[in-house]
N, C-alpha and C positions, 0 to 999 in steps of 0.2 A: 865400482862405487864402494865407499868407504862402507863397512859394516861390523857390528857391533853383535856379541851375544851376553846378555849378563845373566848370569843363576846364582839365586840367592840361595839360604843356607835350610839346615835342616828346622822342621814345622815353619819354616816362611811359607813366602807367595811375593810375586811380582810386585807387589804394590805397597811393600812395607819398605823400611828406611830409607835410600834414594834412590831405590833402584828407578820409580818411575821418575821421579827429580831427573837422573841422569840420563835415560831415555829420551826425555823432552830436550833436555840440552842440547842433547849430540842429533836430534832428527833437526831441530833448528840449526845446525850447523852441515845438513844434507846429508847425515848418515840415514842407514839403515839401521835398525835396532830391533832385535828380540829380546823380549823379558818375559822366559814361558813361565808356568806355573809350573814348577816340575811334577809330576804323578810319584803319590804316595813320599809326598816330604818329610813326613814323619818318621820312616824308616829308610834313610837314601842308599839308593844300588844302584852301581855304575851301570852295569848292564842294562836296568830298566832304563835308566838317563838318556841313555847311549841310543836307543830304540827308539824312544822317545823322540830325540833331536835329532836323530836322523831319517825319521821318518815325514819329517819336514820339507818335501822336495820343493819349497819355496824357498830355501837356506840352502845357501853355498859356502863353504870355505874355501879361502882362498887367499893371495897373499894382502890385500884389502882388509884379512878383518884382524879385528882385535875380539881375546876373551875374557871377560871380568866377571871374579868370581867373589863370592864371601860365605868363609866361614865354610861347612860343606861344598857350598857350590864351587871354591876351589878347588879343594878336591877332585871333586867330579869334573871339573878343566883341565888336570891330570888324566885323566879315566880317559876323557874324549881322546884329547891328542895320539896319548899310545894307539889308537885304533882308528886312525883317518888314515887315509887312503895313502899309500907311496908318496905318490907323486905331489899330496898335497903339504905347502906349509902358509900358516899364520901368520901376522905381524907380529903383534904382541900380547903377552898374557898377564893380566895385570889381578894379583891373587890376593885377596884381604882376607887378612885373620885366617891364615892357614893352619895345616895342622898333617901329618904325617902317620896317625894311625889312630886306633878308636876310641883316643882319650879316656880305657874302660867305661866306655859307655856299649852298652847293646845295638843301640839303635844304631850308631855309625861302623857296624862290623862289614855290612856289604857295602862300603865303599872302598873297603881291602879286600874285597875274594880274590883279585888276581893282582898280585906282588906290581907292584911299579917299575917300570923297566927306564930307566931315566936318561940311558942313550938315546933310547927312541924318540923317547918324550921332547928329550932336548932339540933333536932334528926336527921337529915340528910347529916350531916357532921360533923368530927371531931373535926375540925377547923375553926376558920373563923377568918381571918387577913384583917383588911380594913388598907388600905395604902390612907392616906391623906395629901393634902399639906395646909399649915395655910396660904395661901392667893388664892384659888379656885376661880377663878372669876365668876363661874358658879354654885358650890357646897358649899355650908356651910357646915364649919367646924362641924357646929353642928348636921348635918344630918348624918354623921360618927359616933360621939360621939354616938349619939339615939341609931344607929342601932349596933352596937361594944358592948352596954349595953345589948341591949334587946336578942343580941345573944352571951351572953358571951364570944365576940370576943377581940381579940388581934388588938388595934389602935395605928398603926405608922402614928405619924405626922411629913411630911420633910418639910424640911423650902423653904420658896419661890420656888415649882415648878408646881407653876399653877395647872392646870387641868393635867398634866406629856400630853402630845400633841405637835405633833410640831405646831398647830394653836395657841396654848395660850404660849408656853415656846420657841418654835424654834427645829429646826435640831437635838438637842442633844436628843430628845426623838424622833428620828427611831429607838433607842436600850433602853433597860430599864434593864441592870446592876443590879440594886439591886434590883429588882423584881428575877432574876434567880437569884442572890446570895441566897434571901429567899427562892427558892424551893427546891436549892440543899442543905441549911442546914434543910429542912422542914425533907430529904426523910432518914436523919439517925438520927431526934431526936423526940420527941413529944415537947421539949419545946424547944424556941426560947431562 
Protein backbone atom coordinates (compact mmCIF):
# COMPACT_ATOMS: atom_id res chain seq x y z
CA UNK A 1 0.00 0.00 0.00
CA UNK A 2 0.99 3.30 -1.02
CA UNK A 3 2.14 5.42 2.15
CA UNK A 4 2.94 8.61 3.06
CA UNK A 5 4.87 10.50 6.01
CA UNK A 6 4.69 14.31 6.19
CA UNK A 7 6.62 16.41 9.12
CA UNK A 8 6.17 19.89 9.40
CA UNK A 9 8.69 22.34 10.47
CA UNK A 10 10.01 23.89 13.56
CA UNK A 11 7.15 25.37 16.42
CA UNK A 12 4.53 23.65 13.84
CA UNK A 13 1.99 20.78 14.39
CA UNK A 14 0.07 18.68 11.96
CA UNK A 15 -2.58 20.66 11.16
CA UNK A 16 -1.15 23.96 9.98
CA UNK A 17 -0.48 24.85 6.31
CA UNK A 18 -1.49 21.69 4.07
CA UNK A 19 -0.16 19.38 5.79
CA UNK A 20 -3.81 18.19 6.68
CA UNK A 21 -5.16 19.52 3.18
CA UNK A 22 -2.73 17.00 1.78
CA UNK A 23 -3.33 14.25 4.07
CA UNK A 24 -6.88 14.29 3.02
CA UNK A 25 -5.97 14.29 -0.59
CA UNK A 26 -3.79 11.47 -0.72
CA UNK A 27 -6.13 9.15 1.95
CA UNK A 28 -8.87 9.83 -0.96
CA UNK A 29 -6.68 8.70 -3.40
CA UNK A 30 -5.94 5.21 -0.92
CA UNK A 31 -2.94 6.21 0.60
CA UNK A 32 -1.82 5.76 3.96
CA UNK A 33 -0.73 8.97 5.68
CA UNK A 34 0.98 10.12 8.78
CA UNK A 35 0.98 13.74 9.99
CA UNK A 36 2.59 13.28 13.64
CA UNK A 37 2.94 16.07 15.74
CA UNK A 38 6.51 15.88 16.19
CA UNK A 39 7.64 16.10 20.33
CA UNK A 40 9.17 19.20 21.50
CA UNK A 41 8.88 21.25 17.92
CA UNK A 42 10.19 24.08 19.27
CA UNK A 43 13.73 22.80 19.72
CA UNK A 44 13.90 19.92 16.71
CA UNK A 45 16.48 16.82 17.37
CA UNK A 46 16.94 14.13 15.14
CA UNK A 47 17.49 11.73 17.62
CA UNK A 48 14.30 12.65 19.58
CA UNK A 49 12.30 12.60 15.84
CA UNK A 50 13.99 9.43 14.97
CA UNK A 51 12.48 7.71 18.51
CA UNK A 52 9.71 9.10 17.99
CA UNK A 53 8.84 7.75 14.42
CA UNK A 54 10.07 4.91 15.07
CA UNK A 55 8.51 3.94 17.88
CA UNK A 56 5.48 3.74 15.78
CA UNK A 57 5.23 -0.13 15.04
CA UNK A 58 2.17 0.75 13.06
CA UNK A 59 4.57 2.54 10.38
CA UNK A 60 6.62 0.80 7.94
CA UNK A 61 8.97 1.93 5.49
CA UNK A 62 9.26 0.62 2.59
CA UNK A 63 9.69 0.87 -1.12
CA UNK A 64 5.70 2.08 -1.09
CA UNK A 65 6.35 5.19 0.64
CA UNK A 66 7.14 8.59 0.05
CA UNK A 67 8.58 11.51 2.66
CA UNK A 68 7.45 14.99 2.58
CA UNK A 69 9.06 17.29 4.62
CA UNK A 70 9.06 21.26 5.33
CA UNK A 71 11.24 23.60 6.45
CA UNK A 72 12.95 21.58 9.58
CA UNK A 73 10.85 18.65 8.82
CA UNK A 74 13.16 18.11 5.84
CA UNK A 75 15.81 18.09 7.59
CA UNK A 76 14.75 15.61 9.86
CA UNK A 77 13.89 13.35 6.46
CA UNK A 78 17.46 13.50 6.19
CA UNK A 79 18.17 12.38 9.88
CA UNK A 80 15.59 9.48 9.27
CA UNK A 81 16.98 7.97 6.09
CA UNK A 82 20.76 7.94 7.40
CA UNK A 83 19.39 5.57 10.11
CA UNK A 84 16.77 2.98 8.54
CA UNK A 85 17.56 -0.15 8.46
CA UNK A 86 20.07 -1.84 5.51
CA UNK A 87 17.97 -3.36 3.77
CA UNK A 88 15.31 -0.65 3.66
CA UNK A 89 14.74 1.89 0.85
CA UNK A 90 11.84 4.66 -0.02
CA UNK A 91 10.36 5.98 -2.98
CA UNK A 92 10.58 9.28 -2.94
CA UNK A 93 11.51 12.39 -0.65
CA UNK A 94 9.87 15.30 -1.52
CA UNK A 95 11.82 18.23 0.83
CA UNK A 96 10.14 21.98 0.92
CA UNK A 97 12.10 24.90 2.04
CA UNK A 98 15.09 23.14 2.97
CA UNK A 99 18.05 24.20 4.70
CA UNK A 100 21.57 22.56 5.40
CA UNK A 101 22.65 23.77 8.70
CA UNK A 102 21.35 26.00 11.68
CA UNK A 103 20.71 29.06 9.84
CA UNK A 104 22.41 30.65 13.36
CA UNK A 105 19.65 30.00 14.89
CA UNK A 106 19.94 28.02 18.48
CA UNK A 107 16.96 26.22 18.16
CA UNK A 108 17.79 24.26 14.93
CA UNK A 109 21.47 23.08 16.36
CA UNK A 110 20.31 19.52 17.26
CA UNK A 111 19.07 18.70 13.99
CA UNK A 112 23.11 18.77 13.07
CA UNK A 113 24.67 16.69 16.13
CA UNK A 114 25.61 14.01 13.81
CA UNK A 115 27.21 15.33 10.43
CA UNK A 116 25.11 14.03 7.21
CA UNK A 117 26.54 11.31 5.54
CA UNK A 118 24.84 11.75 2.10
CA UNK A 119 26.11 8.42 0.44
CA UNK A 120 24.05 6.83 2.74
CA UNK A 121 21.33 9.02 2.58
CA UNK A 122 21.26 8.92 -1.00
CA UNK A 123 20.89 4.90 -1.09
CA UNK A 124 17.95 5.32 0.79
CA UNK A 125 15.50 6.70 -1.46
CA UNK A 126 15.00 6.72 -5.05
CA UNK A 127 14.22 10.01 -5.35
CA UNK A 128 14.70 13.24 -3.96
CA UNK A 129 12.79 16.52 -5.25
CA UNK A 130 13.50 19.57 -3.15
CA UNK A 131 10.94 22.23 -4.00
CA UNK A 132 12.13 25.87 -3.43
CA UNK A 133 11.02 29.17 -3.76
CA UNK A 134 13.87 32.17 -5.01
CA UNK A 135 12.83 34.60 -2.36
CA UNK A 136 12.75 32.09 1.14
CA UNK A 137 12.97 34.68 3.75
CA UNK A 138 14.21 32.08 6.03
CA UNK A 139 16.04 29.41 3.67
CA UNK A 140 18.62 30.13 1.10
CA UNK A 141 18.27 29.28 -2.01
CA UNK A 142 21.56 28.02 -1.85
CA UNK A 143 20.98 25.58 0.93
CA UNK A 144 18.67 23.59 -1.72
CA UNK A 145 21.06 23.85 -4.45
CA UNK A 146 23.89 22.15 -1.80
CA UNK A 147 21.66 19.51 -0.77
CA UNK A 148 19.80 18.66 -4.49
CA UNK A 149 23.85 18.26 -5.54
CA UNK A 150 24.94 16.30 -2.93
CA UNK A 151 21.96 13.99 -3.39
CA UNK A 152 21.40 13.82 -6.83
CA UNK A 153 18.11 15.31 -6.40
CA UNK A 154 15.83 16.96 -8.68
CA UNK A 155 15.42 21.12 -7.68
CA UNK A 156 12.23 23.08 -8.52
CA UNK A 157 12.50 26.58 -8.00
CA UNK A 158 8.86 28.52 -7.86
CA UNK A 159 8.96 31.95 -8.01
CA UNK A 160 8.06 34.37 -5.22
CA UNK A 161 6.25 31.81 -2.65
CA UNK A 162 8.13 32.42 0.47
CA UNK A 163 8.76 29.59 2.67
CA UNK A 164 5.06 28.03 0.79
CA UNK A 165 3.23 28.79 4.68
CA UNK A 166 0.44 30.81 5.33
CA UNK A 167 2.91 32.81 7.97
CA UNK A 168 5.32 33.89 5.10
CA UNK A 169 2.86 33.74 1.88
CA UNK A 170 -0.88 33.94 3.32
CA UNK A 171 -4.16 31.70 3.17
CA UNK A 172 -3.29 30.32 -0.30
CA UNK A 173 -0.87 27.79 1.34
CA UNK A 174 -3.60 25.59 3.50
CA UNK A 175 -3.44 23.63 0.18
CA UNK A 176 -0.40 22.84 -1.88
CA UNK A 177 -1.75 21.86 -5.45
CA UNK A 178 1.36 21.33 -7.04
CA UNK A 179 2.97 19.44 -4.40
CA UNK A 180 -0.02 16.54 -5.10
CA UNK A 181 0.14 17.25 -8.72
CA UNK A 182 4.06 15.99 -8.37
CA UNK A 183 3.05 12.82 -6.37
CA UNK A 184 0.58 11.85 -8.53
CA UNK A 185 2.78 12.20 -11.59
CA UNK A 186 5.72 10.77 -9.19
CA UNK A 187 3.47 7.23 -8.84
CA UNK A 188 3.28 6.32 -12.74
CA UNK A 189 6.58 7.50 -13.94
CA UNK A 190 10.29 7.58 -12.61
CA UNK A 191 11.00 10.80 -14.49
CA UNK A 192 9.50 14.01 -13.99
Amino acid sequence: MRNALILHGTDGHSKENWFDWLREELEKKDWKVWVPDLPQADKPNIERYNKFIFSNKDWKFDENSILIGHSSGAVAILGLLQVLPENVRIDTCYLVGSFKDDLCWEALEDLFIVPFDFDAIKKKAKRFIFIHSDNDPYCPLDHAKFLSQKLDGKLIIREGQKHFSIGSYGEEYKQFPFLLDLIEKNKTTTKL
